[in-house]
Structure formats: C-alpha cells, structure tokens
C-alpha positions as CSV (number, residue, x, y, z in Angstrom):
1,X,-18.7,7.0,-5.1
2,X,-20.2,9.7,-7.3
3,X,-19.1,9.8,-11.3
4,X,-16.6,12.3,-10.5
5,X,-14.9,10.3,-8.3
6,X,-15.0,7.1,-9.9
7,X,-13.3,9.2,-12.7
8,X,-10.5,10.5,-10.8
9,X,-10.1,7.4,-9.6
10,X,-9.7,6.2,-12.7
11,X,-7.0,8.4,-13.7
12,X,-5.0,7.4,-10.7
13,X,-5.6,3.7,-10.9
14,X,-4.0,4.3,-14.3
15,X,-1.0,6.1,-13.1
16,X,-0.4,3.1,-10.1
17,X,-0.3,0.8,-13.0
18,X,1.8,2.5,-15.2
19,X,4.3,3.9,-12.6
20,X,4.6,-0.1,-11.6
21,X,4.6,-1.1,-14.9
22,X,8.2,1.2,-15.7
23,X,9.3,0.5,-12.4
24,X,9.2,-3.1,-14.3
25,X,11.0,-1.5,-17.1
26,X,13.7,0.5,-15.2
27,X,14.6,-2.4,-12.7
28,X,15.4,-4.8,-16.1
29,X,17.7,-1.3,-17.4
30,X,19.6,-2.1,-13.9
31,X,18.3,1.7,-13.0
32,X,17.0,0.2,-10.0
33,X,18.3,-2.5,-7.8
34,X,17.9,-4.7,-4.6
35,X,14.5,-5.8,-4.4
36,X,11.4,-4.9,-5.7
37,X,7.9,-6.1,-5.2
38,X,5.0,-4.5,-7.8
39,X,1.2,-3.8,-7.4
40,X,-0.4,-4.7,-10.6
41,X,-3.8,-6.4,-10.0
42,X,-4.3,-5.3,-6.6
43,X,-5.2,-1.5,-7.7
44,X,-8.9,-1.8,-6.3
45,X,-7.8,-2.5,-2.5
46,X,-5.6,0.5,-1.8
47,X,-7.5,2.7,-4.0
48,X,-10.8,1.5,-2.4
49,X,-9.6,1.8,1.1
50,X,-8.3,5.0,1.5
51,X,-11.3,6.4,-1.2
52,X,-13.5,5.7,1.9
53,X,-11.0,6.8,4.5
54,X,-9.1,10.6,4.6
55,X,-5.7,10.1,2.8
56,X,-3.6,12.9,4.3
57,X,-5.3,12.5,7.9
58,X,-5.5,9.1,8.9
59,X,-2.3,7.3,9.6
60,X,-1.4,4.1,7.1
61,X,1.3,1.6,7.3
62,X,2.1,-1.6,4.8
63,X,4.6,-4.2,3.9
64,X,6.8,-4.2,1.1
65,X,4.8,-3.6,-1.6
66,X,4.1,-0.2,-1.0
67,X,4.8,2.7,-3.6
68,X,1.2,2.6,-4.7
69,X,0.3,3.1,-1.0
70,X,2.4,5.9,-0.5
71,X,2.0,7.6,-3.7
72,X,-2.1,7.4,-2.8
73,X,-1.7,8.9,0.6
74,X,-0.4,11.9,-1.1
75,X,3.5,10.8,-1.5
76,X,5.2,12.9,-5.1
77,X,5.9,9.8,-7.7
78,X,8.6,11.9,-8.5
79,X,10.3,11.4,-5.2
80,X,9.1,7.7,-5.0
81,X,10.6,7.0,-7.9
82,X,13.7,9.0,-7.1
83,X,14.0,6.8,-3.7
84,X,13.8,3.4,-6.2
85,X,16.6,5.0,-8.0
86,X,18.8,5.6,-4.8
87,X,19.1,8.8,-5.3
88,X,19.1,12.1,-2.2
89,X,15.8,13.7,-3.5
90,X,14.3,10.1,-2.9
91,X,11.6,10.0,-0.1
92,X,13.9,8.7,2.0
93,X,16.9,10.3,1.1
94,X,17.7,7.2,-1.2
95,X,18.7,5.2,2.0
96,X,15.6,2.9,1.6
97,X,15.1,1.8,-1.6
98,X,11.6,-0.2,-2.9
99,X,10.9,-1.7,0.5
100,X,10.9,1.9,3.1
101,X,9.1,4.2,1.4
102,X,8.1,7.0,3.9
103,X,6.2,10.2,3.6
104,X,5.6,11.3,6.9
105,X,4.1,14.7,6.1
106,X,1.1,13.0,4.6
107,X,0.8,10.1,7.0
108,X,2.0,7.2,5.1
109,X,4.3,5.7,7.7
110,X,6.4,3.8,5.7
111,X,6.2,0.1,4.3
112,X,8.7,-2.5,6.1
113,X,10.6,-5.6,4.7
114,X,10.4,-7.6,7.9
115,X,7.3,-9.9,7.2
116,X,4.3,-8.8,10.1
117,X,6.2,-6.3,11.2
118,X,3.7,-3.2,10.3
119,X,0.9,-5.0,12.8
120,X,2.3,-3.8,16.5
121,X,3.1,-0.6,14.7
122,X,0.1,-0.1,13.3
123,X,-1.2,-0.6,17.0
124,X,1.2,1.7,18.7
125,X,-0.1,4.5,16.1
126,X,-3.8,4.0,17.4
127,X,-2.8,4.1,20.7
128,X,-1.1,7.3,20.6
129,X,-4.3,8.8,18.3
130,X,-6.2,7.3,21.0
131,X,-4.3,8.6,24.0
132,X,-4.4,12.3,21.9
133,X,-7.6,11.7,21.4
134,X,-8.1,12.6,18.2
135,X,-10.3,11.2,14.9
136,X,-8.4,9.6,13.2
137,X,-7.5,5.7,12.4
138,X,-4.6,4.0,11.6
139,X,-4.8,1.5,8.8
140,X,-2.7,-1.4,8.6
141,X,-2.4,-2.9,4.8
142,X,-0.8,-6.0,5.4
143,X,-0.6,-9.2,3.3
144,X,-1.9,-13.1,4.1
145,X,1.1,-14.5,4.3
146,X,2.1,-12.6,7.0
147,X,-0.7,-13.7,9.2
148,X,0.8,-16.7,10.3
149,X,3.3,-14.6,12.3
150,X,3.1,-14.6,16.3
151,X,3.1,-11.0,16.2
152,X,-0.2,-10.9,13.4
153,X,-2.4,-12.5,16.8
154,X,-0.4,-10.3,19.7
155,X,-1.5,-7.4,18.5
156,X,-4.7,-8.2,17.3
157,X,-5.7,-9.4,21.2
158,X,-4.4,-6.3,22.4
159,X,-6.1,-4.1,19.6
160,X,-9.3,-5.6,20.7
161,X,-8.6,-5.4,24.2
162,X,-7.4,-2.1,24.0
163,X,-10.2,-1.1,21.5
164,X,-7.8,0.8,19.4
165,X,-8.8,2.9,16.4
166,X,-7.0,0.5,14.2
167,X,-8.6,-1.0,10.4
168,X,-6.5,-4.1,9.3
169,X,-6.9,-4.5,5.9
170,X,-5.6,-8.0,4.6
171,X,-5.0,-8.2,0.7
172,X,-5.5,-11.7,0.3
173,X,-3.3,-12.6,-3.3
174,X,-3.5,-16.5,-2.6
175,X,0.5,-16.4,-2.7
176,X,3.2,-16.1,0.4
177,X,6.2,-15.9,-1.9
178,X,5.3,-19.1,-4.4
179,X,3.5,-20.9,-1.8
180,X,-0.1,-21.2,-2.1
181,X,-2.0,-20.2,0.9
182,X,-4.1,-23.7,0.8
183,X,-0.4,-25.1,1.3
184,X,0.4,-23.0,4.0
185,X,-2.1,-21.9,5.9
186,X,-5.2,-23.9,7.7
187,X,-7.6,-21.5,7.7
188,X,-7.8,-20.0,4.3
189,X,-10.2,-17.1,4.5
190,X,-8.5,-15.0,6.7
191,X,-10.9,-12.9,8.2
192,X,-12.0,-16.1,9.9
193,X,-8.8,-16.0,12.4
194,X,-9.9,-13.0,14.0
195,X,-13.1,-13.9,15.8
196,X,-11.2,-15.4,18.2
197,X,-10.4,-11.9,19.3
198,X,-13.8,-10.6,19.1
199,X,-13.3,-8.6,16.3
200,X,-15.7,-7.6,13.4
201,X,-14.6,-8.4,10.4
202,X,-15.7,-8.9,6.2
203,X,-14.9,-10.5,2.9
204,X,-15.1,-9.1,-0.3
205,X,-13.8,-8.9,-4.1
206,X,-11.1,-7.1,-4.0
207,X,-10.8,-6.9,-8.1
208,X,-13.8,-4.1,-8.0
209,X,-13.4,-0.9,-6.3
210,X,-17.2,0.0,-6.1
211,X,-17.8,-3.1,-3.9
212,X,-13.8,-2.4,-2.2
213,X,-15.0,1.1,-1.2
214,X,-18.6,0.1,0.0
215,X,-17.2,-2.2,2.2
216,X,-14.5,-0.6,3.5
217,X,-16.9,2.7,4.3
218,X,-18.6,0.7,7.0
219,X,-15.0,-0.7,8.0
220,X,-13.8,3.0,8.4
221,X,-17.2,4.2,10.2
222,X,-17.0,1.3,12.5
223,X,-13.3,2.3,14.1
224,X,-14.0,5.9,13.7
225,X,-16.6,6.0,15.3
226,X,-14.3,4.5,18.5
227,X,-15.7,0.5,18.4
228,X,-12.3,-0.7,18.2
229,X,-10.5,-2.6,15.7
230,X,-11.7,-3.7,12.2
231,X,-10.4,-6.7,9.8
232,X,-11.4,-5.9,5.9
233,X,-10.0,-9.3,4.0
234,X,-10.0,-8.8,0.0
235,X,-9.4,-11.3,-2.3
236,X,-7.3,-10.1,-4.9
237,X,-4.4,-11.4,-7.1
238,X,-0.9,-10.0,-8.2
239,X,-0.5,-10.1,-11.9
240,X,3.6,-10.3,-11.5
241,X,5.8,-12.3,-9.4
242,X,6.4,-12.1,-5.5
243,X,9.5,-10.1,-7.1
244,X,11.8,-9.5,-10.0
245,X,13.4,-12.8,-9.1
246,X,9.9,-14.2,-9.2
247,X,9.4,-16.8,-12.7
248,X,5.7,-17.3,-11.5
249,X,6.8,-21.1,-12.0
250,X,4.6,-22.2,-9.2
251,X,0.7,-21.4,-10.7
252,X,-0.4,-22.0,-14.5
253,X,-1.0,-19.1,-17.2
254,X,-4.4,-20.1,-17.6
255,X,-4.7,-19.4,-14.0
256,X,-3.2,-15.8,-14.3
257,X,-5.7,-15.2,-17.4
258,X,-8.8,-15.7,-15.6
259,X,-7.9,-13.3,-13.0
260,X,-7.1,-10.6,-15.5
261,X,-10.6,-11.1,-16.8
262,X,-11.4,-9.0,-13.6
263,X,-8.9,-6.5,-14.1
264,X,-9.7,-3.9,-11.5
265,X,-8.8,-0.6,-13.8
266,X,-10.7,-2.4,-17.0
267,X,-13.6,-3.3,-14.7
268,X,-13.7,0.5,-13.5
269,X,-13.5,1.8,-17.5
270,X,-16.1,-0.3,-18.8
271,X,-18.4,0.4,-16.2
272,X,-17.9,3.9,-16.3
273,X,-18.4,3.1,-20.9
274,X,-21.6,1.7,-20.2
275,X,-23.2,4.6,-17.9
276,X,-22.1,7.0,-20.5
277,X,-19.6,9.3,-18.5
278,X,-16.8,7.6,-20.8
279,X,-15.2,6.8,-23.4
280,X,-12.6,4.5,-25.1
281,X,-10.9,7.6,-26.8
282,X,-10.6,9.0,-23.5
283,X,-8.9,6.5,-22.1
284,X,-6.5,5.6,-24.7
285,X,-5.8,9.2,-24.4
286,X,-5.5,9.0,-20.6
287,X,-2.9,6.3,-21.2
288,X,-0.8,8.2,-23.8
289,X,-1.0,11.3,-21.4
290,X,0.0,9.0,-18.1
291,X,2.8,7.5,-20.0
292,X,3.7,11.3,-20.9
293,X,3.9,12.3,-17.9
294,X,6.1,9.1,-16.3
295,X,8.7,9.7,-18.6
296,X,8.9,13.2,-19.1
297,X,8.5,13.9,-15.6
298,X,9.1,11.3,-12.8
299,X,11.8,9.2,-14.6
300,X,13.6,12.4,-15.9
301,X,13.4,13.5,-12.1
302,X,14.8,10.7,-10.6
303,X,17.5,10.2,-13.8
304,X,18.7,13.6,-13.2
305,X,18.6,13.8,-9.9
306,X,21.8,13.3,-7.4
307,X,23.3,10.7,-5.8
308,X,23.8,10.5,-1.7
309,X,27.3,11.8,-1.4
310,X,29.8,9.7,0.0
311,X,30.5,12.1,3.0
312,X,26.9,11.9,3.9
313,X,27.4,7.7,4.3
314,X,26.8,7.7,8.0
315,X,24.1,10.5,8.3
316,X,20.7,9.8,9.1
317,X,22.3,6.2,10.8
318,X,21.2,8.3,14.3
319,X,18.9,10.9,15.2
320,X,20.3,14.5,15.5
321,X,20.8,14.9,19.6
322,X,20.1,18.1,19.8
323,X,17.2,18.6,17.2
324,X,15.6,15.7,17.8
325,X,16.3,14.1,20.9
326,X,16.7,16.9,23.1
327,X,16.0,15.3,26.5
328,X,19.3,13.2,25.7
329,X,21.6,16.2,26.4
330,X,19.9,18.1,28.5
331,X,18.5,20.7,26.2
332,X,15.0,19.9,26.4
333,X,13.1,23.1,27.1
C-alpha cells in the first residue's frame, strides 16, 4: 500500500476500534442487548483483506462478529450502530441486532449467528457471479472454530470442484468460545485441512496489515483471475471475550499482554512514526477527533432514533408477494 493509504487506513482502523470499544460501553449502559461479539485485535484481517479486494464490488459474508466487516464494505456506523440499538433506522430495520448486520447496497451480505453457516452461502454467491459471469469474488470471513463443521468441508469440495470465484478467509484467534483450538481441533493450522480439496492456500500474521494485504493481493488475483477457490488463514487474537458474557477465565493475562504487544493499529502508527509521514500529535488528535465523532454522531443517531412500532411486529417476517415475489401470484411480467 502507498503512504496515503496506509494513512487512511489508519484512520479507519481507529474508528473499528473505537466504534467496538463504545459498543463495549453502551452494552454495559443496557443500551444494547442480546448478544454481542467485538473485533478488537483482529483489525489487520478485515482491513487487509478487503484493502486488496474492491469493497463495494465484490460480494463478502461473515459470522457473528461482523460490524467492522460491514462498516468496511461501505455500511453507515450510524445505521450499524442504530441496528445494535434495535431501533427502525438500524440496517436491518432493528430486527437483527449484533449478529445480522446487512448492507446489501454495498455487498456485505450479512453476518449469521449459526456457526459455519456463511460457507455454502458464500459458495452459492460465487456461483451465481460465476453463472453471470461477471468479475467479481465472494469472500467468505469465517472463524476456526467453525471449521470443524460438516458444512466447512461440503462446500469447500464443491468450491474446488466447481472452481468458484470464492476467497475463504479464516481468522484464526486460537479460541472457539473458551476452548483452545489445540483442545479441539487436530489439525491446528488450518489452512492445512484444505489440500485435501486441492486448494491453494497460505498462512500469515494477521496482527500486521502490510504483510495481511500482501498476502491477501495474491489471494484476491488468484480467484479473480477464475482459478477457483482460495484459503487465506491469519493468525490473529481477540483482545475481549468470545462475548459480553465472556470473563476470559480460560487463558492467563500475561497471555493477552504479549499479543497486545502486536497491536495491529499501534504496529501501523509506529511504522508510519518511523518513515516520517506521522506523528504522535496526529494521532492523539485522530483519537480525540474519532471519539468526537462516535458520540456526537453515531450514538446520538442511534439514541434519538425510533423504535420499530409495534404494528409493524410482523412485517418483514415474509417477503412482499407482489413486489418481490411476483411469479407467486401470477404477476410476473
């Protein structure tokens, strides 16, 4: 990535972390409730990812931990936020809460609580870009623990049999929950598992986004340029629990302190210090400005913002017939 980049990057690394960070804040204040799984730590893999793919064109799905997904694809924070809040200008009308954010006009396709269940998706949107034939990819965030689904190895045969257009990217935290992935898993580095599919795959440190992004550009090349299916394993680590209900009882402090040694948005700053295209001041500023701008505008949007009417309890449980299923009626042109 060029200076420039890395910069604006920057800025929105900074805004992922903060925007968790008061999610935090707000779900302690009982603003928000049901569950809520936050991205702290794990900045560099989304942020790398899409930086070398085209946010806006190319289809993405993920699990449960998704704002920061959705919010990089293009998604307001605003309306994010609003749909943490439960409330109608939420991006899903407030009916989804933490775990189905969706922002179809930019291509984020949602993230889903059910554990694997993104992967045949994920494959059913490259085969429909496929079958359209157009350029782009779909790109499938999905976690490790999830790998030891049935579904994680059904689709990958048929993505490589199929040779869909398809980059799984696996963000490898160590955790399933508060089970350690040597405790639950055989093969621990995942990208491993999916040679017996013939499919090309890499490892990499997921903490910094230069080697994230150079990594995932020859990820991205290789499915667009219609070789199939790609699997992109980066080792990261969540700084917070699985969830709020999460006491992190199950791994040591000093544990969590080494990783934050490789703090993906620090790592980015100081590098960024030491070529002299930064400085400390700027960022402090950059952090009072962010924090400005959470408050002032997201939280106050979502705070003020309405809440689903109670006449409107049953719409959106089934598609509009005649707008959107026309065929059903008879109606269809």
């Amino acid at each position: 990535m060029k200076i420039e980049d890395k910069k604006r990057v920057l800025r929105e690394m900074v805004l992922h972390r903060r925007f968790e960070e008061r999610c935090y804040q707000a779900y302690i204040e009982r603003k928000i409730g049901g569950f809520l799984h936050l991205y702290p730590g794990q900045e560099a893999c989304c942020n790398g990812v899409m930086e070398a793919a085209r946010p806006g064109h190319d289809y993405v799905i993920t699990g449960y931990r998704d704002h920061v997904h959705a919010i990089k694809c293009g998604a307001d924070p605003k309306e994010v936020m609003a749909e943490l809040y439960g409330k109608e200008t939420g991006s899903s009308k407030g009916r989804g809460g933490s775990m189905h954010i969706f922002d179809t006009d930019k291509r984020f396709m949602g993230g889903y609580a059910l554990v694997g269940g993104p992967f045949p998706l994920a494959a059913g949107i490259a085969k429909a870009i496929q079958l359209k034939g157009g350029d782009e990819i779909a790109i499938c965030f999905l976690g490790d623990a999830a790998n030891n689904q049935g579904v994680f190895h059904e689709t990958l045969n048929m993505a490589a049999l199929w040779k869909l257009p398809v980059l799984f990217v696996c963000e490898n935290n160590l955790y399933g929950i508060g089970t350690s992935i040597e405790r639950s898993t055989a093969v621990i580095h995942q990208h491993k598992r999916v040679a017996a599919y013939n499919i090309p795959a890499d490892e990499c440190d997921g903490q910094d986004i230069d080697i994230v992004y150079d990594h995932a550009r020859k990820a991205v090349d290789h499915v667009r340029a219609g070789n199939g299916p790609f699997f992109l394993e980066l080792m990261t680590y969540r700084y917070r629990g699985h969830s709020m209900s999460d006491s992190r009882g199950y791994r040591s402090r000093d544990e969590e302190e080494v990783w934050k040694q490789r703090d993906p948005i620090l790592m980015l700053r100081d590098r960024l210090i030491t070529a002299g295209a930064y400085t400390m001041a700027e960022f402090e500023a950059l952090e009072k400005e962010t924090d400005a701008y959470i408050e002032n505008e997201v939280i106050k949007f979502a705070e003020e913002s309405p809440e689903p009417r109670v006449e409107d309890l049953e719409k959106y449980v089934f598609a509009d017939r005649d707008t959107q299923l026309p065929w059903l009626t008879g109606k269809a042109a």
